[in-house]
TORKOL-4160 file (C-alpha; in steps of 0.2 Angstrom, whole numbers, padded with zeros to 4 digits, m for minus):
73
<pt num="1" X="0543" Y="m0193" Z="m0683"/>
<pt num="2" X="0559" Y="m0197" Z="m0691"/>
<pt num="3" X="0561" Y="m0206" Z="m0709"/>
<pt num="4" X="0543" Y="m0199" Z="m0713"/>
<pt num="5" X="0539" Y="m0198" Z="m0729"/>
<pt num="6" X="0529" Y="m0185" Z="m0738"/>
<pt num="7" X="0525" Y="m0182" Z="m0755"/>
<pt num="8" X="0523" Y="m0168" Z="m0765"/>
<pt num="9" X="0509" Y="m0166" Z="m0778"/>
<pt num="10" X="0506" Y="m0150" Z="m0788"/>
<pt num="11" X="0489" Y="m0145" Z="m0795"/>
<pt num="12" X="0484" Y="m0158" Z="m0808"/>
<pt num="13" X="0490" Y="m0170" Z="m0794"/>
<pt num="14" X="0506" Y="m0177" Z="m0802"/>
<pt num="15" X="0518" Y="m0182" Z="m0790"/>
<pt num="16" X="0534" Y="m0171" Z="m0791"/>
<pt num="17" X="0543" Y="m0177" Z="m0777"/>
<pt num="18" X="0546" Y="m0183" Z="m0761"/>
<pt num="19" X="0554" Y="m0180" Z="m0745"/>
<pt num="20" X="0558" Y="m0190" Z="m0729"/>
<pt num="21" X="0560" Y="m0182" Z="m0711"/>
<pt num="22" X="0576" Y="m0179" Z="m0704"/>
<pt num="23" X="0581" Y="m0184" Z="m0683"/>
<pt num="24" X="0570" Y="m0170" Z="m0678"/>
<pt num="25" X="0557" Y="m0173" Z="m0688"/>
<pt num="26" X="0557" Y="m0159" Z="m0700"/>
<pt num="27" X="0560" Y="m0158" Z="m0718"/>
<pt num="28" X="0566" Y="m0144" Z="m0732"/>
<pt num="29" X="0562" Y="m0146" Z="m0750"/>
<pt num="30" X="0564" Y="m0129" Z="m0764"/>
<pt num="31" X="0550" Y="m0132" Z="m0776"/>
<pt num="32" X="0545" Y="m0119" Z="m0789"/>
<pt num="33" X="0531" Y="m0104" Z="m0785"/>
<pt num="34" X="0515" Y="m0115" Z="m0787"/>
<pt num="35" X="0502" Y="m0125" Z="m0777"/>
<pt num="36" X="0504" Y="m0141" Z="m0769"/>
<pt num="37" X="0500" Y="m0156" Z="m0758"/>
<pt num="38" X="0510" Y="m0161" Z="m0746"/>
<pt num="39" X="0503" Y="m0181" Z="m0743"/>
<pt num="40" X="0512" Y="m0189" Z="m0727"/>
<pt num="41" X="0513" Y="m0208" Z="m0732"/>
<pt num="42" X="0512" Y="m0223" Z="m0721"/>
<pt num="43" X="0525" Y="m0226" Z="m0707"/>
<pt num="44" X="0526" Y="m0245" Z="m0699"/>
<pt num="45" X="0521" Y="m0247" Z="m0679"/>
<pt num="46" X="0510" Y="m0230" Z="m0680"/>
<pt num="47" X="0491" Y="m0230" Z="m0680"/>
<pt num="48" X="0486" Y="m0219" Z="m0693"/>
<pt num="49" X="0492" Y="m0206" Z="m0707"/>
<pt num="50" X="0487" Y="m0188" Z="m0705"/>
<pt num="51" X="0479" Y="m0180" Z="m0715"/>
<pt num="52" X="0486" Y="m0170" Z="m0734"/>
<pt num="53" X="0490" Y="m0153" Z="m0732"/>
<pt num="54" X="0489" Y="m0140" Z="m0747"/>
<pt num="55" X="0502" Y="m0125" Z="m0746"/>
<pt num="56" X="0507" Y="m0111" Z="m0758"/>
<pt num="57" X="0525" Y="m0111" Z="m0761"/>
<pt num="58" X="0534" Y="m0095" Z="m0766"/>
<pt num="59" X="0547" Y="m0082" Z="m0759"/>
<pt num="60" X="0548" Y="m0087" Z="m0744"/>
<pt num="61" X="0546" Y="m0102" Z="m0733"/>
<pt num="62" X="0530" Y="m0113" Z="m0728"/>
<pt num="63" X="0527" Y="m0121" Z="m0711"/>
<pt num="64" X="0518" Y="m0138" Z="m0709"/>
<pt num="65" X="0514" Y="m0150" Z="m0696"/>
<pt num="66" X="0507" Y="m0165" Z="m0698"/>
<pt num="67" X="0505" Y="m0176" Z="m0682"/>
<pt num="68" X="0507" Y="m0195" Z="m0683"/>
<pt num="69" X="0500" Y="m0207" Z="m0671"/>
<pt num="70" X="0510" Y="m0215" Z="m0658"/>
<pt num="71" X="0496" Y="m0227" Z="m0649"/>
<pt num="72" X="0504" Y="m0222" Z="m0634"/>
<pt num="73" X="0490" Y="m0215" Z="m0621"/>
């Protein structure tokens, strides 16, 4: 989904930061060793937001998906 956005929380949930998909849908963000939430935010004409994911970021990188909802059956 392109022009997502997501955003980042750490772990006293203040917000950090915030990111928006590129074309492919995909995003890259450097963020300090820590732990955070990744919260994917509302996008106009979908059904539904997924869900927050929590990742670990570090050394190296982190894969996420999160899967928005289309209404198309």
């Amino acid at each position: 989904m392109a022009g997502a956005e997501i955003v980042i929380s750490n772990a006293t949930g203040d917000r950090v930061d915030a990111v928006r998909t590129d074309a492919d849908g995909r995003f890259t963000i450097p963020l300090p060793a820590g732990d955070y939430t990744f919260t994917p935010q509302p996008v106009d004409g979908l059904m539904g937001t997924p869900s927050p994911q929590s990742a670990v970021a570090g050394a190296s990188s982190v894969t996420l998906n999160f899967a928005y909802d289309t209404g198309i059956r």
